[in-house]
N, CA, C and O atoms as a CHARMM CRD file, in Angstrom:
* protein
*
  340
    1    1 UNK  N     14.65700 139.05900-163.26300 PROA 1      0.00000
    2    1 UNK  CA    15.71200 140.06300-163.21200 PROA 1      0.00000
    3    1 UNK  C     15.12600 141.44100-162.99900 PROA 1      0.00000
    4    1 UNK  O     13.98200 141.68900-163.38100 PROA 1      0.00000
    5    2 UNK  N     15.89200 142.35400-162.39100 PROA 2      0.00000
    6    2 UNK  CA    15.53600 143.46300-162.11500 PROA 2      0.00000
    7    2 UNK  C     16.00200 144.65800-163.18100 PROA 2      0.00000
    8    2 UNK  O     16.69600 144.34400-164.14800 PROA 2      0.00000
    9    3 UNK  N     15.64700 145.85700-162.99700 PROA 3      0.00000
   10    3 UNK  CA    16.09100 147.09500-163.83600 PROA 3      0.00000
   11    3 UNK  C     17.95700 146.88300-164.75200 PROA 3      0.00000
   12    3 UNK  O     18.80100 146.33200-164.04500 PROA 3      0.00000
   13    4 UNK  N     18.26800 147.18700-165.73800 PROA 4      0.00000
   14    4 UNK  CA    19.35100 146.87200-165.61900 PROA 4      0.00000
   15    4 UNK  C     20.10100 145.69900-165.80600 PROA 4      0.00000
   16    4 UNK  O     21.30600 145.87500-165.62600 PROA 4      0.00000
   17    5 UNK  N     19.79700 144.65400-166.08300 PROA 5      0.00000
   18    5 UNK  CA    19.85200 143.99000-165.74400 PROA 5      0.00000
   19    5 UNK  C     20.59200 142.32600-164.31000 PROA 5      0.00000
   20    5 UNK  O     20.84600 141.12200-164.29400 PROA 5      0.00000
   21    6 UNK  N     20.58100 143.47000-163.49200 PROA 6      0.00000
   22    6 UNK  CA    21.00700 143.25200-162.07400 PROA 6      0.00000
   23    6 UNK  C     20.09200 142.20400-161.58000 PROA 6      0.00000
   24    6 UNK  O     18.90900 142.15100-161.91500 PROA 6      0.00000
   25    7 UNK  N     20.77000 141.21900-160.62500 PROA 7      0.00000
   26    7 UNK  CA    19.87600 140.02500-160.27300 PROA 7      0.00000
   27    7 UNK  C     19.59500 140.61600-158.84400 PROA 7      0.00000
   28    7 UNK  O     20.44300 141.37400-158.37500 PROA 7      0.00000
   29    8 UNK  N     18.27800 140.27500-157.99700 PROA 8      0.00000
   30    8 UNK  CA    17.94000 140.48700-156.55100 PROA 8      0.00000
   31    8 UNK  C     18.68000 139.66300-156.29000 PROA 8      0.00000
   32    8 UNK  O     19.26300 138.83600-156.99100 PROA 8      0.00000
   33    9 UNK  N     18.68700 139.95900-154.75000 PROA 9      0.00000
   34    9 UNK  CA    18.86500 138.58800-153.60800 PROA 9      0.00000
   35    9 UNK  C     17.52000 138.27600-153.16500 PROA 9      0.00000
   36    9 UNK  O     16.60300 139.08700-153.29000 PROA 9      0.00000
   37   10 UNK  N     17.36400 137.05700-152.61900 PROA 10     0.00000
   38   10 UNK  CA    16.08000 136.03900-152.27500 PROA 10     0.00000
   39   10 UNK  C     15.60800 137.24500-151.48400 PROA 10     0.00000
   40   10 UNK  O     14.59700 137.84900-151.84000 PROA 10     0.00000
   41   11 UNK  N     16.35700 137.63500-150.35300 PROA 11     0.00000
   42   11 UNK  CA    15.88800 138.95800-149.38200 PROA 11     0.00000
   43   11 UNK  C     15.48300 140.00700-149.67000 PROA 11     0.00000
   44   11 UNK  O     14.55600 140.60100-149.11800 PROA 11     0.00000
   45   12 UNK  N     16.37100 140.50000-150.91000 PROA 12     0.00000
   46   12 UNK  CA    15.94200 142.08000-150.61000 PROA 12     0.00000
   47   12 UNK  C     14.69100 142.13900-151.77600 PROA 12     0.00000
   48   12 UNK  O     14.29700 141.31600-152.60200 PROA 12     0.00000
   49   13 UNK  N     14.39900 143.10000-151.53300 PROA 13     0.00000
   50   13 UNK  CA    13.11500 143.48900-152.14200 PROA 13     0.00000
   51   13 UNK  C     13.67600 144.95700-153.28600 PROA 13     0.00000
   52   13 UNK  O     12.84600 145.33100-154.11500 PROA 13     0.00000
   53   14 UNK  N     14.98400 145.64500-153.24100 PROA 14     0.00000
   54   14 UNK  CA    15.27600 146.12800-153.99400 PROA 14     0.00000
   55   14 UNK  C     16.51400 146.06400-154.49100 PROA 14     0.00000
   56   14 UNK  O     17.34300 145.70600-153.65400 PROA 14     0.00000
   57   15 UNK  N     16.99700 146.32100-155.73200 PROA 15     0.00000
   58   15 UNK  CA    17.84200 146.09000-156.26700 PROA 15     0.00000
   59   15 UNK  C     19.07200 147.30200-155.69900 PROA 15     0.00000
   60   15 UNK  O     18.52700 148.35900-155.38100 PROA 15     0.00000
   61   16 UNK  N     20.14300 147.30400-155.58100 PROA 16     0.00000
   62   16 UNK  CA    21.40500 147.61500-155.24900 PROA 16     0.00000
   63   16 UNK  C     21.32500 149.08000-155.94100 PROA 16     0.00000
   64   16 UNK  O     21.45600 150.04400-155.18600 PROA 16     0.00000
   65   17 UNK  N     21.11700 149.31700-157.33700 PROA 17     0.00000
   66   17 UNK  CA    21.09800 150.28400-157.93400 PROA 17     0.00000
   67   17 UNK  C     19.28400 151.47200-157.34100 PROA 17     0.00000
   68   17 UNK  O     19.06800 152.67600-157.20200 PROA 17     0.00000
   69   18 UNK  N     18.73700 150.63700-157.24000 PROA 18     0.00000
   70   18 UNK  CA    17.33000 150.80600-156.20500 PROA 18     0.00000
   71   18 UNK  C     17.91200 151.44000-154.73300 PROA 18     0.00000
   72   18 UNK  O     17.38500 152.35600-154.10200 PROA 18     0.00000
   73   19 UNK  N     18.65700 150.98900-154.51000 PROA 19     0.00000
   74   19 UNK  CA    18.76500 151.71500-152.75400 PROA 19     0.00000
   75   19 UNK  C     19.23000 152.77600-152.88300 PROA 19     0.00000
   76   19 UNK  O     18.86200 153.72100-152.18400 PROA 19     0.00000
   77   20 UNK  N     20.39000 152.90600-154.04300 PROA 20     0.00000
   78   20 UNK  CA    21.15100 153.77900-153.80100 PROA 20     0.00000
   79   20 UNK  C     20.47500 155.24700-154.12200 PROA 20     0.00000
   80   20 UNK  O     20.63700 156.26300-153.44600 PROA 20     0.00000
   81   21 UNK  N     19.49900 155.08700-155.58600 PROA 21     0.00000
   82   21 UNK  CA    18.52600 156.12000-155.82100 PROA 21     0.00000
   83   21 UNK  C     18.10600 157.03800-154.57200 PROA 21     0.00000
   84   21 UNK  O     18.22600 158.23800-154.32600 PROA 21     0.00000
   85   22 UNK  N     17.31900 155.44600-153.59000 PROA 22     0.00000
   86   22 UNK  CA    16.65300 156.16100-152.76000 PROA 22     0.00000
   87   22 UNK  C     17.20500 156.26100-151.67600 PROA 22     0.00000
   88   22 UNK  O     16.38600 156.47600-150.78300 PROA 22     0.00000
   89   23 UNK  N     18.43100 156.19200-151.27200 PROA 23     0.00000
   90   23 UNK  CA    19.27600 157.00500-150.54100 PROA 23     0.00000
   91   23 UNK  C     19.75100 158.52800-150.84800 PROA 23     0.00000
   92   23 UNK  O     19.81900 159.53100-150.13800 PROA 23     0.00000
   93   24 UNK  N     20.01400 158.30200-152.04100 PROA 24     0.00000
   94   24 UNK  CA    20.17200 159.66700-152.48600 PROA 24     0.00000
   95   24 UNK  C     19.24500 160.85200-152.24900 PROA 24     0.00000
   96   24 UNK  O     19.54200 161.93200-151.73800 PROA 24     0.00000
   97   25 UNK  N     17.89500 160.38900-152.78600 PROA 25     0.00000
   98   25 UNK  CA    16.79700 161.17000-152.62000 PROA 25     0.00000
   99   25 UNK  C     16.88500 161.32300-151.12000 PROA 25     0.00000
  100   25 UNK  O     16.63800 162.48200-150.78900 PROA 25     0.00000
  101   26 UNK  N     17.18100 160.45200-150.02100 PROA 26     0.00000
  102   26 UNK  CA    16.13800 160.31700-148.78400 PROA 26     0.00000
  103   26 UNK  C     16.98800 161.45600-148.48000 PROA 26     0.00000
  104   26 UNK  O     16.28500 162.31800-147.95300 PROA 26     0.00000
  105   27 UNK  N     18.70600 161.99300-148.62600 PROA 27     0.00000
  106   27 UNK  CA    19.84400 162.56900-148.35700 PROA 27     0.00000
  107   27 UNK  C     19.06000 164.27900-148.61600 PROA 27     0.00000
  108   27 UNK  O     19.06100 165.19300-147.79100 PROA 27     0.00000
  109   28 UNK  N     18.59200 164.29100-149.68100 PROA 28     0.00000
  110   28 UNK  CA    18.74800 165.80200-150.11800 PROA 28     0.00000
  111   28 UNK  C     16.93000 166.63300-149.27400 PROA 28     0.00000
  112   28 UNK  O     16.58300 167.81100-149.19200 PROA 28     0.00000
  113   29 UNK  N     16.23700 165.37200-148.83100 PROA 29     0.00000
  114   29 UNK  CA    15.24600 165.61100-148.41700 PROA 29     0.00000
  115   29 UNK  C     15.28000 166.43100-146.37300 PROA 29     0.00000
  116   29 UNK  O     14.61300 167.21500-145.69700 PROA 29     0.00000
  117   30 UNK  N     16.35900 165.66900-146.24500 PROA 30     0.00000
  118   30 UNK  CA    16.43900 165.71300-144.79600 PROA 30     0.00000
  119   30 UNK  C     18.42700 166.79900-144.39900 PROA 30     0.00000
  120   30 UNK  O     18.77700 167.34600-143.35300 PROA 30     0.00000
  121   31 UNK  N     18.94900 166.71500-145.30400 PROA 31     0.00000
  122   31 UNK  CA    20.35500 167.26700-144.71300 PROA 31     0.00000
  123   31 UNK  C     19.91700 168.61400-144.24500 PROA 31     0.00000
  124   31 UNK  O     20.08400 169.00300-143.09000 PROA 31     0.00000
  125   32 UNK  N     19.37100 169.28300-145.15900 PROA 32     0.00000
  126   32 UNK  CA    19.20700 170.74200-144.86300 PROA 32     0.00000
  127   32 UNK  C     18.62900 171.16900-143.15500 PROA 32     0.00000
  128   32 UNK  O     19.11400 172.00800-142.39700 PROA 32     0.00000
  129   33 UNK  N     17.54600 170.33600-142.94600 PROA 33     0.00000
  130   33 UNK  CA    17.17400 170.13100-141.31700 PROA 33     0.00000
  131   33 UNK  C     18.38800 169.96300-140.62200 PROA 33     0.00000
  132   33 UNK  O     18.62300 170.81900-139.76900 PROA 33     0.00000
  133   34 UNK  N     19.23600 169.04100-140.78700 PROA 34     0.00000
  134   34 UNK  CA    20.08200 168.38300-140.35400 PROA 34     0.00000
  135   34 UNK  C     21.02000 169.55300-139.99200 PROA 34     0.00000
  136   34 UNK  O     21.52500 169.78200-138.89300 PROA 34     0.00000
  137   35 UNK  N     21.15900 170.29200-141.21300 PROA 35     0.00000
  138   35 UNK  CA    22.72600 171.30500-141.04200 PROA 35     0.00000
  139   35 UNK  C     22.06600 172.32300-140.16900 PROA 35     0.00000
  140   35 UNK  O     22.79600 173.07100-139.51800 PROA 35     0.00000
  141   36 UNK  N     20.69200 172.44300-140.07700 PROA 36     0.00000
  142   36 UNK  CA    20.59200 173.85300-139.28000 PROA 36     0.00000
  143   36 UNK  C     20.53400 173.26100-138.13600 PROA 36     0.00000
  144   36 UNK  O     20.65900 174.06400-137.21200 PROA 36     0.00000
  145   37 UNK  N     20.33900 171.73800-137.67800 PROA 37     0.00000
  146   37 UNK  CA    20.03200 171.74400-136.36900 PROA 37     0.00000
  147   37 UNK  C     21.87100 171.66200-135.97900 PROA 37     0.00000
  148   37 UNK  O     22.35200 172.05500-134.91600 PROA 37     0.00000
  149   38 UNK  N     22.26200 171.36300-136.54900 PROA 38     0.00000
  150   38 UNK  CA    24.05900 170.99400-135.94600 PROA 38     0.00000
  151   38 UNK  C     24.41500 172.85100-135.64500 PROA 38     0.00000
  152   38 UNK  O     24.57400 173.45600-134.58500 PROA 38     0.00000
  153   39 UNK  N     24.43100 173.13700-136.50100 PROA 39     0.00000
  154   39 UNK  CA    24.71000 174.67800-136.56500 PROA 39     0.00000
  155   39 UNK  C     24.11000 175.53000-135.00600 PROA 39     0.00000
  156   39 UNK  O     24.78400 176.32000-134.34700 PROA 39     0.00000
  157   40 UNK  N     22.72200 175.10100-134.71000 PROA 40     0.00000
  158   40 UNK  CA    22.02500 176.03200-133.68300 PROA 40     0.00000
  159   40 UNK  C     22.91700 175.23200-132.61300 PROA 40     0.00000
  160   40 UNK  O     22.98200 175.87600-131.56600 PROA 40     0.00000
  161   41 UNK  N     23.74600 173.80800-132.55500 PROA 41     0.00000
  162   41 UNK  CA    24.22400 173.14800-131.31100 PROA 41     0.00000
  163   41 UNK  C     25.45500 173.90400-131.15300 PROA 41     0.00000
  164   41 UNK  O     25.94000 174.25200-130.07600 PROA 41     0.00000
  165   42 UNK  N     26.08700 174.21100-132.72600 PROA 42     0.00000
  166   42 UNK  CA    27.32400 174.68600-132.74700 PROA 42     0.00000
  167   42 UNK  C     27.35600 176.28500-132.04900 PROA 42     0.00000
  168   42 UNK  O     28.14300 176.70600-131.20100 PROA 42     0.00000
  169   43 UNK  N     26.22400 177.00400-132.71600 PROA 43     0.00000
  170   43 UNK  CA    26.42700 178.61500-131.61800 PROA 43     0.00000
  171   43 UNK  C     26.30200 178.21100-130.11400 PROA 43     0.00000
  172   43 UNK  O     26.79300 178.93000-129.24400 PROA 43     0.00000
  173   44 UNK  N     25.62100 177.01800-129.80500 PROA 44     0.00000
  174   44 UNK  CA    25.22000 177.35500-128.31900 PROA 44     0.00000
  175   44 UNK  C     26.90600 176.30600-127.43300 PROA 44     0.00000
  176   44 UNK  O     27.28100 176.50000-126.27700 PROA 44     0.00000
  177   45 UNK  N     27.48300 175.41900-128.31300 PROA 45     0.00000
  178   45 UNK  CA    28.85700 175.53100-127.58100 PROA 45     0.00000
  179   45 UNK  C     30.07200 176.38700-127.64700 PROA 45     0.00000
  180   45 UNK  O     31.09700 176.20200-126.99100 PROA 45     0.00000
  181   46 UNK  N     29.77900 177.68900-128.81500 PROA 46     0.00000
  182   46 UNK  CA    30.59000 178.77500-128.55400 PROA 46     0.00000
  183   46 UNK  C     30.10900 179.36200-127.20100 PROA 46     0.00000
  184   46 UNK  O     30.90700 179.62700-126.30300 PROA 46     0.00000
  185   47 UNK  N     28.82900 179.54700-127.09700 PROA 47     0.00000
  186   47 UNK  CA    28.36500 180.63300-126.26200 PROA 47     0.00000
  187   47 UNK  C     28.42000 179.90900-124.82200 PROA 47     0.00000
  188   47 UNK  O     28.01700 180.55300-123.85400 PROA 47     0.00000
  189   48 UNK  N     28.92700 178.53200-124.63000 PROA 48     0.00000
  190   48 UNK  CA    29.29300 177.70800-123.31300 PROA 48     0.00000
  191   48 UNK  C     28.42400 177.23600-122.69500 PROA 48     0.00000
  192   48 UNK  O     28.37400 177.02200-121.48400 PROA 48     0.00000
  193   49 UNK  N     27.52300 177.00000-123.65100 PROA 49     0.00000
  194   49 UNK  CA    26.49800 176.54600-122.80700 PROA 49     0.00000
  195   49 UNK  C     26.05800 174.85700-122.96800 PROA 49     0.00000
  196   49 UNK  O     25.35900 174.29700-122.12400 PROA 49     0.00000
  197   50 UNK  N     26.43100 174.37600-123.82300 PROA 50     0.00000
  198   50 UNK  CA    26.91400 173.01900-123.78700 PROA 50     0.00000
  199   50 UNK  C     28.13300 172.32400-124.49400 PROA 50     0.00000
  200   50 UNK  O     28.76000 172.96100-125.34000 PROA 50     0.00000
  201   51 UNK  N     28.55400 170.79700-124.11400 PROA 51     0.00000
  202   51 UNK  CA    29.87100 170.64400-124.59600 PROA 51     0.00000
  203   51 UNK  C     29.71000 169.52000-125.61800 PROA 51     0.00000
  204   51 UNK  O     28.59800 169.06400-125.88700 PROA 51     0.00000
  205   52 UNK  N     30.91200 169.05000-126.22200 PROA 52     0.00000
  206   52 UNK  CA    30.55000 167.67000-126.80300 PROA 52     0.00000
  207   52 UNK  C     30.31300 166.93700-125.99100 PROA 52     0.00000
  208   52 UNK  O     30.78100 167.10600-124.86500 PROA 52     0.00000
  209   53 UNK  N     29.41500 165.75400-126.32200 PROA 53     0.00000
  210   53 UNK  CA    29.22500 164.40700-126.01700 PROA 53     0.00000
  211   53 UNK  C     28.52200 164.74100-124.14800 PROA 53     0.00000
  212   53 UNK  O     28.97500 163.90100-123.37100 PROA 53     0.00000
  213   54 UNK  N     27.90800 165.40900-123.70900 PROA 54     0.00000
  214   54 UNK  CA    27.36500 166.28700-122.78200 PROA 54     0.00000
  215   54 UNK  C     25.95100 165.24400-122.26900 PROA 54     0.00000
  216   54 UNK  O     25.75400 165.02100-121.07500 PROA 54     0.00000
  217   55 UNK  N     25.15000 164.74200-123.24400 PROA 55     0.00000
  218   55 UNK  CA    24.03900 164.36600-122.86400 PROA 55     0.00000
  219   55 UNK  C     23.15800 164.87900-123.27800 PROA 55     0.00000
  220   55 UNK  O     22.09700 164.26600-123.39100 PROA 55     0.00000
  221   56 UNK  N     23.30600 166.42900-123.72200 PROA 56     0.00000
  222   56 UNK  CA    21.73800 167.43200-123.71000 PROA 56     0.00000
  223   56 UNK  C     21.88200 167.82500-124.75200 PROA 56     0.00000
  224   56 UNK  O     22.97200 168.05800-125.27500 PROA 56     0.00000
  225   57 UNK  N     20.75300 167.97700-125.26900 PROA 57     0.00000
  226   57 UNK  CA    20.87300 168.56700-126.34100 PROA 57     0.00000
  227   57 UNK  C     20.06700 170.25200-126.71300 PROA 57     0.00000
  228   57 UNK  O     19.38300 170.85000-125.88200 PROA 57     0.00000
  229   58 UNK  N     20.36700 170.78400-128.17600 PROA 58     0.00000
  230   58 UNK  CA    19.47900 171.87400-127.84800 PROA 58     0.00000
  231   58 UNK  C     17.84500 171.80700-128.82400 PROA 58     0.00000
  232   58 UNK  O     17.63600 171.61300-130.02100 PROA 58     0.00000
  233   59 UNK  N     17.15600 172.00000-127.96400 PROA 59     0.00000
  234   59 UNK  CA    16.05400 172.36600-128.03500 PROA 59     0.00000
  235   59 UNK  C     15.66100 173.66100-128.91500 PROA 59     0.00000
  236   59 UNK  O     16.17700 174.69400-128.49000 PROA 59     0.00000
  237   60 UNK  N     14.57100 173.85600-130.44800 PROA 60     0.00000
  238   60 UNK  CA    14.01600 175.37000-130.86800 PROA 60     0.00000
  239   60 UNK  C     12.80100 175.12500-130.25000 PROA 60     0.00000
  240   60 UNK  O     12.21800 174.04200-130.30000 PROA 60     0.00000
  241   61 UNK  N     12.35400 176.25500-129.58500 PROA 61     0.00000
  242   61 UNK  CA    10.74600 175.93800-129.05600 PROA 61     0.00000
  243   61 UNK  C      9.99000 176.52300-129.60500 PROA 61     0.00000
  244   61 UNK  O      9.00800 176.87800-128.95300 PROA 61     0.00000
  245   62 UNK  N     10.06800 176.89600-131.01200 PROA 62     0.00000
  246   62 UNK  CA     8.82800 176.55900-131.89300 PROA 62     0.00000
  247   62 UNK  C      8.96100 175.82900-132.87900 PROA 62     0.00000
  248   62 UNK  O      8.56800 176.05700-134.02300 PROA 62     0.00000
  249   63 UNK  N      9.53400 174.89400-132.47800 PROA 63     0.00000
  250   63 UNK  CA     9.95500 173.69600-133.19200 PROA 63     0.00000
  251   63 UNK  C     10.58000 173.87900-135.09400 PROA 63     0.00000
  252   63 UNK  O     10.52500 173.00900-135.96400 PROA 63     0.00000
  253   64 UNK  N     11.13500 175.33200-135.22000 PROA 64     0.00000
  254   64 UNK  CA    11.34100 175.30600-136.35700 PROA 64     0.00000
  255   64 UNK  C     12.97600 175.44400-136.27300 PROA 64     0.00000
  256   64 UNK  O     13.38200 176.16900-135.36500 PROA 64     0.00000
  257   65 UNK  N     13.90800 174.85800-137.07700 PROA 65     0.00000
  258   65 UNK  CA    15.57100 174.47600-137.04500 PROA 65     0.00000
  259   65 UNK  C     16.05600 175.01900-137.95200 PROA 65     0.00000
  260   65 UNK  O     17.18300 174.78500-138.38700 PROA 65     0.00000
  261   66 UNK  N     14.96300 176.15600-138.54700 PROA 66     0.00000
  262   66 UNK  CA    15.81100 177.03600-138.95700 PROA 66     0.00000
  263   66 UNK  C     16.04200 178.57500-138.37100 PROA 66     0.00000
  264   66 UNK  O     16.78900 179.46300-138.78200 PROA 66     0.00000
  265   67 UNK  N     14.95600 178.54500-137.06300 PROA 67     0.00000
  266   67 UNK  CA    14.74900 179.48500-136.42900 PROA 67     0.00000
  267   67 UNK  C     16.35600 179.74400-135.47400 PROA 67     0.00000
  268   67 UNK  O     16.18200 179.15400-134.40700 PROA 67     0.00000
  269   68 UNK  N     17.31000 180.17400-135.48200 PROA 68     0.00000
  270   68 UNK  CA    18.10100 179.91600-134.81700 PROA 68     0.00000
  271   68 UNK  C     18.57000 180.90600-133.68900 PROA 68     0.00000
  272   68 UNK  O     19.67000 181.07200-133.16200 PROA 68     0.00000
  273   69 UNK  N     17.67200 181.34600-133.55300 PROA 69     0.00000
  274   69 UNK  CA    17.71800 182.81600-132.30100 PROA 69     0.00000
  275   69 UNK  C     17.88300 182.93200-131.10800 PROA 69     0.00000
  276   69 UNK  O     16.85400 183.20800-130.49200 PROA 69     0.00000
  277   70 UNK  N     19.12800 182.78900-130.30400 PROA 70     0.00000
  278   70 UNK  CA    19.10300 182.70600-129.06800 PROA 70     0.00000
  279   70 UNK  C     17.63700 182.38100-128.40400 PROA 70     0.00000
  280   70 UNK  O     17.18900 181.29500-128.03800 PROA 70     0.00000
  281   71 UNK  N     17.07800 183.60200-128.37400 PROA 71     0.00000
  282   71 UNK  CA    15.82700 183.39300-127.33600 PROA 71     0.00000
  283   71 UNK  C     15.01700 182.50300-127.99700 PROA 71     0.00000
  284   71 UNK  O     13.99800 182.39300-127.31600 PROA 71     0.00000
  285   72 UNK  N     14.91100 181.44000-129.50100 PROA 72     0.00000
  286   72 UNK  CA    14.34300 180.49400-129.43500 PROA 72     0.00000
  287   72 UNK  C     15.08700 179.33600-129.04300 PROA 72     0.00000
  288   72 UNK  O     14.71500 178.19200-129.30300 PROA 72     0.00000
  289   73 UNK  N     15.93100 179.56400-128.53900 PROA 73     0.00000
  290   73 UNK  CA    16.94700 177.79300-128.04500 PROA 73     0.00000
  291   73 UNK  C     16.71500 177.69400-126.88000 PROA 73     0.00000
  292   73 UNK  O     16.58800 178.59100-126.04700 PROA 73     0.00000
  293   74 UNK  N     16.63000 176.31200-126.73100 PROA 74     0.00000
  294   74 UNK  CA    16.99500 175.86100-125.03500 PROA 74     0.00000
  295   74 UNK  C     17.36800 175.00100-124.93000 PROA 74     0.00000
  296   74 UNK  O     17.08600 174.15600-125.77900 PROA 74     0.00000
  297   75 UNK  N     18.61100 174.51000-123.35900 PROA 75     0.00000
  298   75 UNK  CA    19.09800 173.15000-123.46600 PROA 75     0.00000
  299   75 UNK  C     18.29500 172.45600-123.17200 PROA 75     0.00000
  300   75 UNK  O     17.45700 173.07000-122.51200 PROA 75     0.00000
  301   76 UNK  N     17.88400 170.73900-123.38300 PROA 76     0.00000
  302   76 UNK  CA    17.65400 170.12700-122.62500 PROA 76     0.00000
  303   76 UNK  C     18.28700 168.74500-122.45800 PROA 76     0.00000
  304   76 UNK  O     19.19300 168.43700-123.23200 PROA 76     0.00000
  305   77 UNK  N     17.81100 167.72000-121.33400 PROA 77     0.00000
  306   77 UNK  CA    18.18300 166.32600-121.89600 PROA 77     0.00000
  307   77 UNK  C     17.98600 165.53800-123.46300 PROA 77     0.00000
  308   77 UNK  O     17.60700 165.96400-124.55400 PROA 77     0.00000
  309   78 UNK  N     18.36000 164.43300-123.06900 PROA 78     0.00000
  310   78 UNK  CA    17.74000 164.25100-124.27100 PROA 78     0.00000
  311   78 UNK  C     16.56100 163.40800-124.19200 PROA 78     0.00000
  312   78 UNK  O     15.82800 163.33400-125.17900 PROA 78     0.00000
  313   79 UNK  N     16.31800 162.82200-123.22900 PROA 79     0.00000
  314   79 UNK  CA    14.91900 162.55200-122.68000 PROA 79     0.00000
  315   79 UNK  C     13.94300 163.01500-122.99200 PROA 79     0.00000
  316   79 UNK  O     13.07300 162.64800-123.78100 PROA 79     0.00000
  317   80 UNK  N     14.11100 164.34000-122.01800 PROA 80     0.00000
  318   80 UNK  CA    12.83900 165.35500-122.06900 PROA 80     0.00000
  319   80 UNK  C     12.37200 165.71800-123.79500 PROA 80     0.00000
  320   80 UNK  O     11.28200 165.80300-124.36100 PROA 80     0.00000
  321   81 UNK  N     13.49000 165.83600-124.14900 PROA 81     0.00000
  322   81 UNK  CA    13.85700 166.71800-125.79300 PROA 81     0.00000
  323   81 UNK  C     12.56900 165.81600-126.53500 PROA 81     0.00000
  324   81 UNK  O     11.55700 166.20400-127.11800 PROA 81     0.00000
  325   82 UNK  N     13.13000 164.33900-126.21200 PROA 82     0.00000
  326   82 UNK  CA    12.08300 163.27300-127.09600 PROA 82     0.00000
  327   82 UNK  C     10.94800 163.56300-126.64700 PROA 82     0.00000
  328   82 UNK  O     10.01000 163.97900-127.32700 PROA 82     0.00000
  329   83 UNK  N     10.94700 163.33200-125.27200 PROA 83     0.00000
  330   83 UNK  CA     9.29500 163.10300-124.74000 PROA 83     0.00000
  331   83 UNK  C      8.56100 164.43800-125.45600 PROA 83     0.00000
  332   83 UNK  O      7.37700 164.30100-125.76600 PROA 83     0.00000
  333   84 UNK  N      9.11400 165.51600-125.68400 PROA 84     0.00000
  334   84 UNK  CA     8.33100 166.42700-126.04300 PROA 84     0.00000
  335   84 UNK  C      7.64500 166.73600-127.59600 PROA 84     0.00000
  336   84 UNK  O      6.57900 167.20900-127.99000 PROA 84     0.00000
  337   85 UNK  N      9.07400 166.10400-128.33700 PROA 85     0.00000
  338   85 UNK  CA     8.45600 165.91400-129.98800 PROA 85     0.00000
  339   85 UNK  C      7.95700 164.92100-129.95300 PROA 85     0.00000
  340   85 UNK  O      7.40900 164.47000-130.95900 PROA 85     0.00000
Protein backbone atom coordinates (compact mmCIF):
# COMPACT_ATOMS: atom_id res chain seq x y z
CA UNK A 1 0.00 0.00 0.00
CA UNK A 2 0.94 3.39 -0.65
CA UNK A 3 0.94 6.85 1.46
CA UNK A 4 -2.45 7.11 2.97
CA UNK A 5 -3.51 4.40 2.70
CA UNK A 6 -4.44 4.31 -1.10
CA UNK A 7 -3.80 1.13 -3.20
CA UNK A 8 -1.47 1.58 -6.70
CA UNK A 9 -2.47 0.24 -9.91
CA UNK A 10 -0.12 -2.67 -11.35
CA UNK A 11 0.90 0.44 -13.84
CA UNK A 12 1.34 3.36 -12.24
CA UNK A 13 4.24 3.99 -10.35
CA UNK A 14 2.47 6.80 -8.34
CA UNK A 15 -0.26 7.04 -6.28
CA UNK A 16 -3.34 9.37 -7.35
CA UNK A 17 -2.77 11.61 -4.34
CA UNK A 18 1.17 11.53 -5.72
CA UNK A 19 0.27 13.08 -9.12
CA UNK A 20 -1.76 15.47 -8.00
CA UNK A 21 1.07 16.99 -5.53
CA UNK A 22 3.20 16.97 -8.42
CA UNK A 23 1.01 18.57 -10.70
CA UNK A 24 0.47 21.14 -8.50
CA UNK A 25 4.05 21.89 -7.95
CA UNK A 26 4.88 21.34 -11.81
CA UNK A 27 1.74 24.33 -12.21
CA UNK A 28 3.28 27.07 -9.99
CA UNK A 29 6.82 26.35 -11.45
CA UNK A 30 6.01 27.08 -15.11
CA UNK A 31 2.50 29.40 -15.27
CA UNK A 32 4.28 32.53 -14.61
CA UNK A 33 6.48 31.90 -18.06
CA UNK A 34 3.39 30.90 -19.43
CA UNK A 35 1.31 34.21 -18.57
CA UNK A 36 4.06 36.44 -19.85
CA UNK A 37 4.47 34.58 -22.96
CA UNK A 38 0.43 34.72 -23.75
CA UNK A 39 0.45 38.37 -22.73
CA UNK A 40 3.61 39.45 -25.22
CA UNK A 41 1.12 37.35 -28.08
CA UNK A 42 -1.74 39.33 -26.69
CA UNK A 43 0.01 43.09 -27.26
CA UNK A 44 1.24 41.97 -30.59
CA UNK A 45 -2.59 41.02 -31.80
CA UNK A 46 -3.74 44.42 -30.56
CA UNK A 47 -0.99 46.02 -32.44
CA UNK A 48 -2.20 43.68 -35.79
CA UNK A 49 0.35 42.03 -36.24
CA UNK A 50 -0.83 38.58 -35.73
CA UNK A 51 -4.26 36.79 -35.43
CA UNK A 52 -5.71 33.80 -33.66
CA UNK A 53 -4.98 30.43 -34.75
CA UNK A 54 -2.49 32.23 -37.59
CA UNK A 55 0.37 29.67 -37.52
CA UNK A 56 3.14 32.09 -36.14
CA UNK A 57 3.96 32.74 -33.33
CA UNK A 58 5.83 35.51 -31.34
CA UNK A 59 9.25 35.27 -30.85
CA UNK A 60 11.56 37.47 -27.53
CA UNK A 61 15.03 37.55 -29.03
CA UNK A 62 16.76 37.46 -26.01
CA UNK A 63 14.98 34.76 -25.15
CA UNK A 64 13.65 36.27 -21.92
CA UNK A 65 9.29 36.26 -21.64
CA UNK A 66 9.38 38.59 -19.44
CA UNK A 67 11.13 41.03 -21.57
CA UNK A 68 8.09 42.31 -23.35
CA UNK A 69 9.26 45.32 -25.45
CA UNK A 70 8.19 45.84 -28.76
CA UNK A 71 11.69 46.02 -30.16
CA UNK A 72 12.37 42.68 -28.34
CA UNK A 73 9.43 40.73 -30.23
CA UNK A 74 9.29 39.18 -33.45
CA UNK A 75 6.85 37.14 -35.49
CA UNK A 76 7.75 34.00 -36.59
CA UNK A 77 6.56 30.48 -37.82
CA UNK A 78 6.37 28.12 -35.70
CA UNK A 79 8.94 26.06 -37.28
CA UNK A 80 11.57 28.43 -37.40
CA UNK A 81 10.50 29.56 -33.61
CA UNK A 82 11.44 25.71 -32.63
CA UNK A 83 14.35 25.22 -34.79
CA UNK A 84 15.81 28.12 -33.02
CA UNK A 85 15.22 27.23 -29.18
Amino acid sequence: MAEGGQKRSKTAHRTKAQMSRHWQEYGKKHKPANRSRKKARRLMEKAGKVRKHDGKEVDHKDGNPNNRRRSNLQIMSRKANRKKG
